[in-house]
C-alpha positions in Angstrom: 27.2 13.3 -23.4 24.7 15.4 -24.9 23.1 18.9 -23.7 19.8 19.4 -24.7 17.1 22.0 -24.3 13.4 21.4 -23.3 10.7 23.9 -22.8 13.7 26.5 -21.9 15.5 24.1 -19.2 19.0 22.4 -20.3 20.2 19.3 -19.1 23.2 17.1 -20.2 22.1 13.3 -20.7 24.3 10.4 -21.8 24.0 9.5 -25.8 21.1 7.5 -26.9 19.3 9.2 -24.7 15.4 9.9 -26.0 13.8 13.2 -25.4 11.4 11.4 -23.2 13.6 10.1 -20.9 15.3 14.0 -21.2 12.3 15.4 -20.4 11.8 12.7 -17.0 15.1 13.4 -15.7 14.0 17.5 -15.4 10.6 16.0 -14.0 7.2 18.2 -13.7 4.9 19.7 -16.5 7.3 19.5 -19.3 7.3 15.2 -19.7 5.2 14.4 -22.5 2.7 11.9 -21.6 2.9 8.8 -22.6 0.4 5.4 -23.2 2.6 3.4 -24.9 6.0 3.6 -23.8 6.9 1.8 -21.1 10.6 2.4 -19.5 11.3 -1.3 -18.5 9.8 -3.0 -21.9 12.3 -3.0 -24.5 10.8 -2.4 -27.7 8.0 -0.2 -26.5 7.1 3.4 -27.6 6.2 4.9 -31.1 2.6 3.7 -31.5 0.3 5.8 -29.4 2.0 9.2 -30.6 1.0 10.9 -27.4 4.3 11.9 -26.9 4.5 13.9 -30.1 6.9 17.3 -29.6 8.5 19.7 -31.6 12.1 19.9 -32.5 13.3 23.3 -33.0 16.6 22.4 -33.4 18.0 19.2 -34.3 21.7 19.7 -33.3 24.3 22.2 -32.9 25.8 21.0 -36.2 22.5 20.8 -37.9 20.2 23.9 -36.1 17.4 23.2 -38.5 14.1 22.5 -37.0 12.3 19.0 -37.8 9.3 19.4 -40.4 6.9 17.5 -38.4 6.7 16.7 -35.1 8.4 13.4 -33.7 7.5 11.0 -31.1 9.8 11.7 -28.2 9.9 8.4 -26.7 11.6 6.9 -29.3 13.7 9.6 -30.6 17.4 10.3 -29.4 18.4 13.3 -28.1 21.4 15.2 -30.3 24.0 17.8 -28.9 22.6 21.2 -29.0 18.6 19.9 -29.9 16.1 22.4 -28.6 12.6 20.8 -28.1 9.5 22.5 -28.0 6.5 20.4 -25.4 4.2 22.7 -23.6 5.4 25.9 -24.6 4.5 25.0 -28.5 1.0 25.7 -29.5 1.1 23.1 -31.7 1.9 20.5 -30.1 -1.1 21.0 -27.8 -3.6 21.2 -30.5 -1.9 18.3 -31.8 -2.8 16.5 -28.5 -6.2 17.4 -28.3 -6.3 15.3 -31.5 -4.5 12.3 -30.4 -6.8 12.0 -27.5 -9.8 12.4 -29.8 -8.4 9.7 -32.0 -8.5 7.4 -28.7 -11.7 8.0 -27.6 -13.1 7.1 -30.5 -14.2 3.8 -30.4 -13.8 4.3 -26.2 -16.8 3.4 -24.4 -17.7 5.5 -21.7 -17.1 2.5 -19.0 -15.7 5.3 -16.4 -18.3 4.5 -14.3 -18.0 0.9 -13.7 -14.7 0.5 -14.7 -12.2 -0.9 -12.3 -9.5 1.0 -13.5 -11.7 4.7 -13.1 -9.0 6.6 -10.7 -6.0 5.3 -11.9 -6.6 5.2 -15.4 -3.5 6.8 -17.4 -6.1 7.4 -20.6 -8.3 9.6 -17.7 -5.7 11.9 -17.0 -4.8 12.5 -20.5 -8.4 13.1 -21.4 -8.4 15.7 -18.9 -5.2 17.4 -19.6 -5.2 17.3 -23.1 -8.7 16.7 -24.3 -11.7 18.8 -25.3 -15.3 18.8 -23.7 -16.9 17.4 -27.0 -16.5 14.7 -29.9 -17.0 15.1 -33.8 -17.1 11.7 -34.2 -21.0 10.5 -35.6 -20.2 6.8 -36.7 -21.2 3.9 -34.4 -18.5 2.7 -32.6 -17.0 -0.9 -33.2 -17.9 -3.6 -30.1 -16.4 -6.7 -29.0 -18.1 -9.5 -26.7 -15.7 -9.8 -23.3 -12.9 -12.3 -23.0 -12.1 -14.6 -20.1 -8.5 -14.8 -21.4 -7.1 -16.6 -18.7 -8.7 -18.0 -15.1 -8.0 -14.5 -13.5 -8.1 -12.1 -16.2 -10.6 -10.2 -18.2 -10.5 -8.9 -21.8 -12.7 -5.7 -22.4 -11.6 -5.3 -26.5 -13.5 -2.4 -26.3 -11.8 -0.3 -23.9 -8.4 -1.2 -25.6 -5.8 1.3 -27.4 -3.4 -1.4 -29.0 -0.8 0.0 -27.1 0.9 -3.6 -27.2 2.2 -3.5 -23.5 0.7 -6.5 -22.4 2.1 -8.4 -25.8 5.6 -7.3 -24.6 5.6 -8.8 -21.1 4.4 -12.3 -22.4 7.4 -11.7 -24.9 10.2 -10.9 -22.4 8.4 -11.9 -19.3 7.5 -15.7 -20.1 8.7 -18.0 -23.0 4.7 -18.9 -23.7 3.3 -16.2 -25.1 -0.1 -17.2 -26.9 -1.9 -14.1 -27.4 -1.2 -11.1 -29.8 -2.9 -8.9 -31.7 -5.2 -9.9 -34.3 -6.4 -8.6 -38.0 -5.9 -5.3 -39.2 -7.7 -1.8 -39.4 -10.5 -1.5 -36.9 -10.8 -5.2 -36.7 -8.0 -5.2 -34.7 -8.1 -6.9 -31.3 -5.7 -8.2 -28.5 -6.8 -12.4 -28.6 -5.4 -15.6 -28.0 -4.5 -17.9 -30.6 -7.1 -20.1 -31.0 -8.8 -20.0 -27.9 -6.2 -20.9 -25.6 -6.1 -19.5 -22.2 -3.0 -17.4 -21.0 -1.6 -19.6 -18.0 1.9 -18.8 -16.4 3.8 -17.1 -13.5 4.1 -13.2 -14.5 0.8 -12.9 -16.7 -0.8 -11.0 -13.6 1.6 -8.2 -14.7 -0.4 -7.7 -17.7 -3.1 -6.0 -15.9 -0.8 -3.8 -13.9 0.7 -2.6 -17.3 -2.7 -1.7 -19.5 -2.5 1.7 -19.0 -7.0 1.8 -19.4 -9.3 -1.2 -18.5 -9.0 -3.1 -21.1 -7.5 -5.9 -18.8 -8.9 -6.1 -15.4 -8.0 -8.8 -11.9 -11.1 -10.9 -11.9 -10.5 -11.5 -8.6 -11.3 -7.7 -7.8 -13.9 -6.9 -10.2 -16.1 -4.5 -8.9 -15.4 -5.3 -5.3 -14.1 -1.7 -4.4 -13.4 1.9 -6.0 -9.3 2.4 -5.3 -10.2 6.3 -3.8 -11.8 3.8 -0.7 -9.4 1.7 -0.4 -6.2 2.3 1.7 -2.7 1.3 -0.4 0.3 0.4 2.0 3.6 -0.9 1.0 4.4 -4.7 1.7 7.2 -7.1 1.3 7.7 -11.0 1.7 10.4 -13.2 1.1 9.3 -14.6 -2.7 11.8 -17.4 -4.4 9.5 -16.1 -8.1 10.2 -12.4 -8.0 11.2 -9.2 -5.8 7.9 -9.9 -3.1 8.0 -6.0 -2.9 3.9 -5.4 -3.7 0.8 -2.4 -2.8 -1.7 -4.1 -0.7 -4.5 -2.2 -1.4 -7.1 -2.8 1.9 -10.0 -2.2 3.4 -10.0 -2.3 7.2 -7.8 -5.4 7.6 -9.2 -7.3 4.3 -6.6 -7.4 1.4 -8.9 -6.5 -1.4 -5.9 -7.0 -4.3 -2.0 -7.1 -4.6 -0.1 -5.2 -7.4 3.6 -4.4 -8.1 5.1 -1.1 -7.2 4.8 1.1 -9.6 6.5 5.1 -9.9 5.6 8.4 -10.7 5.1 7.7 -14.1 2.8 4.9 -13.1 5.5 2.2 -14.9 5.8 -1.2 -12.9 10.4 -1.3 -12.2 10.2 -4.9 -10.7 7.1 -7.2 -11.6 5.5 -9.5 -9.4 4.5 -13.8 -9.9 0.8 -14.6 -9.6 1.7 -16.5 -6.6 2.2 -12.6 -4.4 -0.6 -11.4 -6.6 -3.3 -13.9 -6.1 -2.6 -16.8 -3.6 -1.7 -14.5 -0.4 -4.6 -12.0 0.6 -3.6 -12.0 4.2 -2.3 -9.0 6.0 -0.2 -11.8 8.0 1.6 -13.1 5.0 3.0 -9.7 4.3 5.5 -7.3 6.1 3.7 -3.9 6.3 6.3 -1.2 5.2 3.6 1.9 5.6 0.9 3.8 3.7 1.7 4.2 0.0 3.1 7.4 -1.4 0.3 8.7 -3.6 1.1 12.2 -5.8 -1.2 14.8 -4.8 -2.8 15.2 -8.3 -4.4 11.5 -7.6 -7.8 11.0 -6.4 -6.7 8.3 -4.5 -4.8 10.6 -2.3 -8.1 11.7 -0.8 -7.9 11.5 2.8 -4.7 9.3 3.1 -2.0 11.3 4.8 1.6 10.7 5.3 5.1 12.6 6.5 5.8 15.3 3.9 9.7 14.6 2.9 10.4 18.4 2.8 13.4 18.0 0.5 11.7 16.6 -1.9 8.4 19.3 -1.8 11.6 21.9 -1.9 13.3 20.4 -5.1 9.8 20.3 -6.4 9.3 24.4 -6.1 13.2 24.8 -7.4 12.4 22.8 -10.5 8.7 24.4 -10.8 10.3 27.7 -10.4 13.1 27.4 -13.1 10.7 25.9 -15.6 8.7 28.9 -15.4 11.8 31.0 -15.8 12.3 29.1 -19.0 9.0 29.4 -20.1 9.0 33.2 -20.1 12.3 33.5 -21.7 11.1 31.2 -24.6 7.6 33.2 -24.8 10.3 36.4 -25.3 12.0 35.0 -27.7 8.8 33.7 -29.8 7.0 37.4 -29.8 7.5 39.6 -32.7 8.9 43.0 -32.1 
């Protein structure tokens, strides 16, 4: 076990722990984003370098601070390593960066894009983003991609945050599309033309973290904010059959896998739950979908507040705060 120190909170986690996952298991302001990493795709993490924090202290052995900051999802935590996230001025100009960096060549599709209200590269924008751009150079364009019978490409809305290369990889033993070309040129594609065809490839929508990869069979039918999400089940031989109908009166508009706070998919769904049953009577209805409050699609849904949850919530809140003004203390010169 290791204890280590985030934004003035300690917490003991087992070895080969990353900060990341540290920072998830305190929960609330101090988890670095993240548009890469993805908790239940092995491999993932290190490429999008949203996560980037500061190490103050490496160990207890070694106190010395890191010279530059490190990506904390793919960098272990070390007994006695004290990591800097919100509470470091740096780091937070250093995100206003990265988020520049990925918007630009990021078409301002918001308004048409399916994925506008659940879009992880939104909510970054706004956290971590500024109001304006520097960037003067045309932006590079790609023509739109029917990569599959019920998927669509949009090149230019993509990140190359290699998700949706990893669940071909350790989802199906097809894979036939990848990333193509270097520099700029690069693009998600398939290999000559060939159309991506088997069980789980649905789940590559549900893991683009932007718009890049939308349902076809949803496109433009309905902003998610109008739509009501409920929690369904059916017995599935292909996968879990644990989905989010997401509805409209009593029409099925889409089905997606479950996904949690850190809007990561924990059990993926076949095509067959995803496309072929778009009936309310094929499903067990569970109840309304727990949105977080921060969401726009939590507008006018309601549901039972758990009140142990809400009251962990203000504890944790609470003590992160506490640890936030000891570390300010600490950091101003007498």
């Amino acid at each position: 076990m290791a204890k280590v120190t985030i934004d003035g909170i300690e917490i003991e986690v087992a070895d080969g722990t990353t900060i990341l996952q540290a920072a998830r298991q305190i929960g609330g302001e101090i988890v670095p984003p993240a548009m890469c990493y993805y908790s239940t795709l092995k491999n993932s993490g290190g490429k999008c370098r949203a996560c980037l924090v500061k190490v103050a202290a490496g160990s207890a052995k070694d106190p010395r601070p890191m010279p530059k900051l490190v990506p904390s999802c793919i960098t272990t935590v070390q007994d006695g390593m004290v990591v800097e996230n919100i509470t470091n001025p740096t780091v937070l100009e250093t995100r206003k960066g990265v988020v520049e960096f990925l918007l630009l060549n990021h078409p301002l599709d918001c308004p048409i894009c399916d994925q506008a209200g659940e879009c992880d590269l939104q909510n970054f924008a706004y956290n971590h983003g500024v109001s304006k751009t520097r960037y003067e150079e045309e932006r590079r364009t790609f023509e739109q991609h029917d990569i599959g019978d019920k998927i669509k490409l949009h090149m230019n809305r993509c990140i190359l945050c290699y998700r949706c290369t990893y669940v071909a990889d350790q989802l199906t033993d097809n894979r036939v599309h990848g990333v193509l070309n270097r520099g700029d040129h690069a693009e998600i594609s398939t290999y000559i033309e060939k159309a991506i065809d088997n069980e789980f490839s649905g789940n590559m929508i549900d893991v683009c973290p932007v718009g890049a990869l939308t349902d076809k069979t949803f496109r433009f039918k309905q902003r998610v904010w109008f739509t009501k999400p409920l929690d369904a089940h059916r017995d599935c031989p292909k996968c879990s059959g644990k989905v989010v109908l997401w509805t409209k009166g009593n029409d099925v508009l889409r089905v997606t896998a479950r996904k949690d706070q850190y809007n990561e998919v924990k059990e993926f769904i076949c095509n067959e739950c995803r496309y072929d049953h778009k009936d309310m009577n094929d499903w067990v209805i569970e109840g309304p979908r727990h949105i977080e409050r921060g969401s726009v699609i939590s507008q006018n849904h309601y549901e039972k507040i758990d009140l142990v949850k809400l009251k962990a919530d203000v504890e944790r809140q609470l003590k992160f705060q506490e640890g936030k003004r000891l570390n300010e203390a600490n950091n101003t010169p007498a």
